[in-house]
MARVEXGU-101674 format. One record per residue (C-alpha): x, y, z. Coordinates in steps of 0.5 Angstrom, whole numbers. Layout:
% residues N
R   east  north     up
R      X      Y      Z
...
END
This chain:
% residues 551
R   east  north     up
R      0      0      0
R      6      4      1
R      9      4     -6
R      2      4     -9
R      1     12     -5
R      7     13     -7
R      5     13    -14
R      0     16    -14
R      4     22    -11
R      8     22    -16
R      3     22    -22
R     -3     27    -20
R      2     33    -21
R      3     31    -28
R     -4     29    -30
R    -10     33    -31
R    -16     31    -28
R    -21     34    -33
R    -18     27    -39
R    -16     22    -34
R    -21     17    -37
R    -18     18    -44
R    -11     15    -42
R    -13      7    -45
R    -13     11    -52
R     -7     15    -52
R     -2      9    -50
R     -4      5    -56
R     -3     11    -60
R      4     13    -57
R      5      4    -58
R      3      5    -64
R      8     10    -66
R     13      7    -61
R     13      0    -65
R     14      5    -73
R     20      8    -70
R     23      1    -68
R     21     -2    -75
R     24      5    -79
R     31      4    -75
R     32     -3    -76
R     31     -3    -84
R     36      4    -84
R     41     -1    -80
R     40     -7    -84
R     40     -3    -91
R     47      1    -88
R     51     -6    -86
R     48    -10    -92
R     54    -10    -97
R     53     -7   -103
R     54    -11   -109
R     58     -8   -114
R     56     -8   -122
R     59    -13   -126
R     65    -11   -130
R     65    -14   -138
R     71    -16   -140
R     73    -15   -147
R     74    -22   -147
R     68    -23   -145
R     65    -18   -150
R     67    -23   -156
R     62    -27   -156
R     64    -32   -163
R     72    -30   -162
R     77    -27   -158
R     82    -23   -162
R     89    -25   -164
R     95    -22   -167
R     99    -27   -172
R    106    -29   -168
R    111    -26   -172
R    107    -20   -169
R    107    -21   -162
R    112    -18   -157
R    115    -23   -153
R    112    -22   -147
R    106    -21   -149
R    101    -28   -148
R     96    -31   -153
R     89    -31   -152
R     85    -37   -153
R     79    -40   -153
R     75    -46   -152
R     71    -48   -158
R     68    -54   -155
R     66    -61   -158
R     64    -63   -163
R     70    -64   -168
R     70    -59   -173
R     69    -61   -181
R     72    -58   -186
R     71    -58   -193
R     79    -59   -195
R     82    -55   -201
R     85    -60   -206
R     92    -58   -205
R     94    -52   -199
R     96    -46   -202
R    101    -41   -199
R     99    -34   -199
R    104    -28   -201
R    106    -25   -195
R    111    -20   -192
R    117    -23   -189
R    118    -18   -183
R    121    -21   -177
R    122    -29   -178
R    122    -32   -185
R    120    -39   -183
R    113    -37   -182
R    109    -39   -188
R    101    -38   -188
R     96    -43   -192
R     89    -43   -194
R     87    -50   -192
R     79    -51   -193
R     72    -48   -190
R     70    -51   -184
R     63    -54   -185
R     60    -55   -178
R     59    -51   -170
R     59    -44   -169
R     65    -43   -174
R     61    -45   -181
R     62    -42   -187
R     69    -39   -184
R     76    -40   -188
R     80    -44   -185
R     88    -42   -185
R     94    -46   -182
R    101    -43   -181
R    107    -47   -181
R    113    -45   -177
R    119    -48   -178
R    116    -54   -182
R    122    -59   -183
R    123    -59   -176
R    117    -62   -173
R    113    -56   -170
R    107    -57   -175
R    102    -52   -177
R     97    -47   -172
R     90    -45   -175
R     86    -40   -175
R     81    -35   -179
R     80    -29   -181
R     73    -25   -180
R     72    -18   -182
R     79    -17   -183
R     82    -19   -177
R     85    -26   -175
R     82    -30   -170
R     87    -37   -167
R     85    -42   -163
R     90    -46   -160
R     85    -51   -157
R     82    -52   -164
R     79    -59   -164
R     79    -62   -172
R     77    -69   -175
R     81    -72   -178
R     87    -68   -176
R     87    -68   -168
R     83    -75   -167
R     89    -80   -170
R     90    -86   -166
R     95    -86   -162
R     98    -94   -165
R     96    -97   -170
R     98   -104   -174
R    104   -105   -178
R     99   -109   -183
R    102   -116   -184
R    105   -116   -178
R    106   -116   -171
R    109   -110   -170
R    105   -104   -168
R    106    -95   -169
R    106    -91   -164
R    104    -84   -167
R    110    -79   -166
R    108    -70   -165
R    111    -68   -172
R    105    -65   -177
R    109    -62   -183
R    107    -61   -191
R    107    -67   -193
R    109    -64   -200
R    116    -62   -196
R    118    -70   -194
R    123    -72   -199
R    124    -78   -201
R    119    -84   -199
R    116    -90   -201
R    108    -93   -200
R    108    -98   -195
R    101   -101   -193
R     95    -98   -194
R     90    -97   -187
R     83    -98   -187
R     81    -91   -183
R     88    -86   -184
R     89    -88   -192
R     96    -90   -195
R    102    -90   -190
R    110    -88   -192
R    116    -91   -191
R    122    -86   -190
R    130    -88   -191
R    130    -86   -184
R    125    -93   -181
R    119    -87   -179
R    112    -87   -183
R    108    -82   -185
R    101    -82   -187
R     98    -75   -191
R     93    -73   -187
R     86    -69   -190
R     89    -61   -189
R     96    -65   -194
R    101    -65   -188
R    103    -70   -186
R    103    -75   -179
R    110    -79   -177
R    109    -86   -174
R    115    -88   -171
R    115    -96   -171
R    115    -99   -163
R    120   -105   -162
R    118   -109   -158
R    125   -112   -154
R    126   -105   -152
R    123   -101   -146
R    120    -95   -150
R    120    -91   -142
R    128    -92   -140
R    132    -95   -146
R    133   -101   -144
R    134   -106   -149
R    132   -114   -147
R    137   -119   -150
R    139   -127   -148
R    146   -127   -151
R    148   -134   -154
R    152   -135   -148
R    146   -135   -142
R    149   -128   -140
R    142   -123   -140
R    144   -116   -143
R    145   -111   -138
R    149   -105   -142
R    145    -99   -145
R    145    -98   -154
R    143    -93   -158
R    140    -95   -164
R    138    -89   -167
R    142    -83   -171
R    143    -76   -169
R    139    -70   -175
R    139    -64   -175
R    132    -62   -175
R    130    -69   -175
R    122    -70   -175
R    122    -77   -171
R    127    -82   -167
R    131    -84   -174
R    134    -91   -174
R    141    -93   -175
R    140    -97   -181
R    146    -99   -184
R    147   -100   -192
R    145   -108   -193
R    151   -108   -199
R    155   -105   -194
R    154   -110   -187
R    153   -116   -192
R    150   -120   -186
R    150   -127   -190
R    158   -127   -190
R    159   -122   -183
R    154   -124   -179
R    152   -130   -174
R    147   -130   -169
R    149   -127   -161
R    142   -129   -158
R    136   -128   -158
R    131   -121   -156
R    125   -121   -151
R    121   -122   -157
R    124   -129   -159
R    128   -125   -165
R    135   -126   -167
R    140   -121   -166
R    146   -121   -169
R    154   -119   -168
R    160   -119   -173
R    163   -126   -173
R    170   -124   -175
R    174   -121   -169
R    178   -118   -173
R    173   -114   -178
R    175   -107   -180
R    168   -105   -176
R    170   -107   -170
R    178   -105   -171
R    177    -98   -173
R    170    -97   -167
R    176   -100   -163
R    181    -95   -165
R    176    -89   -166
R    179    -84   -160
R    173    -79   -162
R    169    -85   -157
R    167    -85   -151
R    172    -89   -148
R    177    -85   -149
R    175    -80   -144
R    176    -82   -137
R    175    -79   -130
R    173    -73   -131
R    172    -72   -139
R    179    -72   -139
R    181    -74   -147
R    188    -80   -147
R    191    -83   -153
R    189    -90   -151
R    183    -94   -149
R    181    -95   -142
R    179   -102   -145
R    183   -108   -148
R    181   -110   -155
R    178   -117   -150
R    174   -113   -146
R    172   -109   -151
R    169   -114   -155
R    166   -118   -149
R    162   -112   -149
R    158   -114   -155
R    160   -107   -158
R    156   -107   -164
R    149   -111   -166
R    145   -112   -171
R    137   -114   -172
R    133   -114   -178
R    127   -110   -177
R    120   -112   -180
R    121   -108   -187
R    127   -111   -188
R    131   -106   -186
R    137   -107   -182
R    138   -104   -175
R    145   -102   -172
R    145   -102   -165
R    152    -99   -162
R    154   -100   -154
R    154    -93   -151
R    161    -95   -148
R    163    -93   -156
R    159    -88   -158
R    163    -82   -161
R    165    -76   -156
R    167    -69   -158
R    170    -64   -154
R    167    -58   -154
R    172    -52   -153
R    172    -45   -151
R    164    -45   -152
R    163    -37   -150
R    156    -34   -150
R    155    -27   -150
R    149    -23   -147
R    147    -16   -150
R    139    -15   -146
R    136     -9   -148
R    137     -5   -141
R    141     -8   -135
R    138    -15   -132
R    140    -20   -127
R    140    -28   -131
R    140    -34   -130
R    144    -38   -135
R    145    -45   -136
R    147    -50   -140
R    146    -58   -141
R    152    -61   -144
R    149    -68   -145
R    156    -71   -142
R    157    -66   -138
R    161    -61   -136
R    170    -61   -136
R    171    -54   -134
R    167    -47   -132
R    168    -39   -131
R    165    -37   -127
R    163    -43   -123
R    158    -46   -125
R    153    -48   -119
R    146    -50   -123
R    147    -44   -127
R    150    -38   -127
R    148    -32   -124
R    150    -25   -127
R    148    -18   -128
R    148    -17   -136
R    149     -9   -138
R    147     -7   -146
R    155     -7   -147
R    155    -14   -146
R    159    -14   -140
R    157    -18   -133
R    158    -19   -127
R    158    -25   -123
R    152    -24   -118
R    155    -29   -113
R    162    -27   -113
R    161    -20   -116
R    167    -20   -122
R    167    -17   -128
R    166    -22   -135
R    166    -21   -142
R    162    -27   -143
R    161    -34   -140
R    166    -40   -141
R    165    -48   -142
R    168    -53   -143
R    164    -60   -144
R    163    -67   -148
R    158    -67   -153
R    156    -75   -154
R    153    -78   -161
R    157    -71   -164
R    155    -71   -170
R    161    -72   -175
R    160    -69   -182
R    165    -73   -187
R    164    -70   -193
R    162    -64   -192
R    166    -58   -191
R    171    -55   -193
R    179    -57   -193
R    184    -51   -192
R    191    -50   -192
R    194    -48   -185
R    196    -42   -188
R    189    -39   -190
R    185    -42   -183
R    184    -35   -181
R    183    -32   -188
R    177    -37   -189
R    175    -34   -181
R    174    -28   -184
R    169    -30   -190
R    165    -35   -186
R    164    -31   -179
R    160    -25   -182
R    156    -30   -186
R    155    -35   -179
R    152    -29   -175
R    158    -26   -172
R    161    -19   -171
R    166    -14   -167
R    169    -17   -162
R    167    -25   -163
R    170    -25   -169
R    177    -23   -165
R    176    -27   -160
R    174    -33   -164
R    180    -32   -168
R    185    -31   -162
R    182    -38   -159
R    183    -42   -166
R    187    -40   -171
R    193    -42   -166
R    190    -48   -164
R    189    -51   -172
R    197    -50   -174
R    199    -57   -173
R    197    -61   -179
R    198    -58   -186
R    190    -59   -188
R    183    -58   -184
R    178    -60   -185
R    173    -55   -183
R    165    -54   -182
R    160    -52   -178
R    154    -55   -174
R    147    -54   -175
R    143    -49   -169
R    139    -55   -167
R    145    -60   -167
R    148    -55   -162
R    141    -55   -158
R    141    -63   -157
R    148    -63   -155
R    148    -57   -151
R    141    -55   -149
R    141    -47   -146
R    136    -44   -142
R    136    -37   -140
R    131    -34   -135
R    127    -29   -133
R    127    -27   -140
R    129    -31   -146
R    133    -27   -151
R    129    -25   -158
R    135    -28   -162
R    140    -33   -161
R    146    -34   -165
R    150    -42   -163
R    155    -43   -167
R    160    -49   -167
R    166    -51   -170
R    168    -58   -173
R    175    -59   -175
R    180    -64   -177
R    186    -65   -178
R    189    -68   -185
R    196    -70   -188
R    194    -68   -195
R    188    -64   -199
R    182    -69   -201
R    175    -66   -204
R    169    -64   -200
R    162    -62   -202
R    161    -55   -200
R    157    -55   -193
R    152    -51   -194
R    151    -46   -188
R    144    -44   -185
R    142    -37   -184
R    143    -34   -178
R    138    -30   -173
R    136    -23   -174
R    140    -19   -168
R    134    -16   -165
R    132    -14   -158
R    136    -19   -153
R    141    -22   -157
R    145    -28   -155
R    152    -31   -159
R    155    -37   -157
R    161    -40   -160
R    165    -47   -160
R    169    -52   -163
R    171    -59   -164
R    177    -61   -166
R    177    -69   -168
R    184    -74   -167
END
């Protein structure tokens, strides 16, 4: 009763008497207000801590609905990347031209780069267009890219997916054998092959070719061509290794290399020698048997030339010791030798016959003195690394997974790990299977090797001072026999001894060249080797050169 008095005394100032009874009303009004108010705050807060979502940004990609834009490659600034697009499924069809034709172009920066129409594509969201192939460097397997061309523009699609060309199985059956082909990544004109002889005929791909070299080829819809290389059974296609039972009861536990080394070679080229020339029926006996129950063979005649000049080559590996040190002797006795069962022999299913070579015995070069040069657009840090196939003798600086340099325009360098100057880098290595050109070339006279420097070294791609430093390092070292034969390696000869990597920015152009000389008592004839043309200096700008001197 306390508290309710005390109530009363609190409200009676506050009210007026006269609408006292009117009370009941005026709370539901105020509610009524109170409850909007509440709803009012709470939407404005929930509208301010609502995030806002941002209009979408249509690319320019995505403003190409059928294509995206792309600028042929020979336009392309080197760290600009291709725009690709997914066509999707299905295949495309193309009405093929009865022949490509090559369209007339302007050679601005790569003169391999050639362009084709091929055909009208006849299906998908593309039908109707012209479909174009551009080929670049075509006898060196790096196959065709198409496109189209819409309202001027060209449009190229990397991904792009068609029948006939991008669907081919990956083996296929040696008709009227056992044997299978295993599909190879080569696609060329098939007009730009050479020499080849028709073999056999499959019921889906058509007419297949047989090569001198043991590949074969098959013409495909848009006239280039597919290489199938043919898969030996006995041999383990992922490390080399080759299954043979020797007539002795002994298994085989040495590596052999079966094929030949080629400069721009479309596929893996087998060693197939001369049948007039082994004369298997006179020089041949069986050593045993392979994995697949054939024979394999090996020269009879302990004494055979063959084996007597391998033995006494000194361009072989076993005349390199411990560190790819060269010596006068083999490291071998002529026992030993041919206990290794140096040189094999094994008539393949087209009657060819294959030589396979115990990697004991294969040809060795010492690659001197090769020196690259760098010249970046602007001062840049480098990693440079090179892959000598046998490996390394010497390096400056010291070579560590690399060298690490700083490359000024001027061509000089800094060793970034131990801060010295260079004028380039120097490497010393062995180059295994080194291709040995024996009748190409040039025989000159003692007297004349550094006039014959000064006509060829321009026309390799050589300037300033690397012709001065070639000459200082050669000519002094080609004065001990009165002749030399001399030559000069292809680029991709180079690459597959000694692969170069250069990062974070690769050079526009790179020049590689390598000597080949040998010394000789006497002049003899040669065919005149003819020289490839050297890379246009543009932007960063590699030169290496080397050289060989074969025993």
């Amino acid at each position: 009763m306390a508290k309710q008095k005390e109530n009363s005394e609190i409200e009676q100032p506050v009210v007026v008497p006269k609408i006292q009874n009117h009370q009941p009303l005026i709370y539901a009004v105020l509610g009524t207000i109170i409850i909007a108010l509440s709803f009012a705050v709470a939407y404005l807060w929930q509208k301010t801590n609502t995030p806002v979502e941002s209009p979408k940004v249509i690319s320019k990609e995505e403003q190409q609905l059928d294509y995206i834009q792309y600028i042929p490659p020979k336009y392309i600034p080197p760290e600009e990347p291709k725009k690709i697009v997914d066509v999707g499924t299905p295949l495309l069809e193309v009405a093929w031209e009865k022949k490509v034709t090559r369209l007339e172009q302007e050679c601005e920066r790569d003169c391999s780069i050639e362009n084709y129409f091929a055909g009208v594509i006849t299906n998908g969201k593309y039908s109707g267009e012209k479909l174009y192939m551009e080929i670049i460097c075509e006898l060196s397997g790096c196959g065709p890219t198409y496109y189209i061309q819409k309202d001027g523009k060209i449009f190229f699609d990397s991904t792009i997916a068609i029948k006939g060309i991008t669907d081919l199985p990956d083996r296929v059956v040696l008709l009227g054998t056992n044997y299978k082909l295993v599909r190879g990544y080569s696609q060329n004109l098939f007009s730009k092959m050479g020499v080849i002889k028709k073999w056999f005929t499959d019921p889906k791909l058509g007419d297949f070719y047989l090569l001198e070299s043991g590949l074969f080829i098959v013409e495909l819809p848009d006239h280039t061509s597919m290489v199938y290389e043919l898969d030996i059974p006995f041999i383990n296609r992922e490390n080399g290794a080759v299954n043979i039972a020797f007539s002795d009861g002994v298994s085989n536990t040495e590596t052999y290399n079966h094929g030949r080394p080629s400069c721009g070679a479309i596929g893996f080229n087998l060693a197939i020698v001369d049948e007039k020339i082994l004369k298997p029926s006179e020089r041949l006996v069986i050593a045993g048997k392979t994995g697949s129950s054939e024979n394999i063979y090996q020269i009879k005649n302990r004494s055979d030339a063959a084996l007597k000049e391998l033995y006494n080559d000194k361009n072989t590996v076993a005349y390199y010791f411990d560190e790819g040190a060269s010596t006068s002797t083999s490291k071998y006795t002529y026992e030993q030798f041919l206990s290794y069962h140096p040189l094999l022999y094994w008539k393949n299913p087209m009657g060819g016959w294959v030589e396979f070579k115990n990697h004991r015995f294969e040809i060795a070069a010492e690659m001197c003195k090769p020196v690259i040069y760098l010249y970046p657009e602007e001062t840049i840090r480098l990693t440079v690394q090179v892959h000598p196939n046998g490996g390394f003798t010497f390096t400056s600086p010291a070579y560590d997974n690399g060298w690490f340099v700083e490359a000024r325009p001027d061509g000089h360098l800094k060793d970034l790990k131990t801060g010295k100057e260079y004028d380039y880098l120097f490497w010393e290595g062995i180059g295994l299977q080194y291709p040995i050109e024996k009748d190409a070339g040039w025989v000159v006279q003692r007297e004349n090797v550094s006039a014959f420097f000064d006509e060829m070294l321009p026309k390799l791609g050589l300037a300033g001072r690397e012709i001065i430093d070639f000459k200082e390092y050669w000519v002094n070292r080609l004065n001990e026999r009165p002749f030399y034969q001399l030559s000069f390696l292809k680029k991709a000869e180079f690459d597959r001894l000694a692969p170069l990597e250069v990062t974070p920015q690769e050079p526009n152009s790179i020049i590689r060249i390598m000597l080949t000389a040998q010394g000789l008592d006497a002049f003899r004839e040669v065919a005149p080797q003819e020289l490839e043309a050297p890379s246009e200096r543009r932007g960063f700008t590699l030169v290496e050169w080397g050289g060989v001197v074969l025993k």
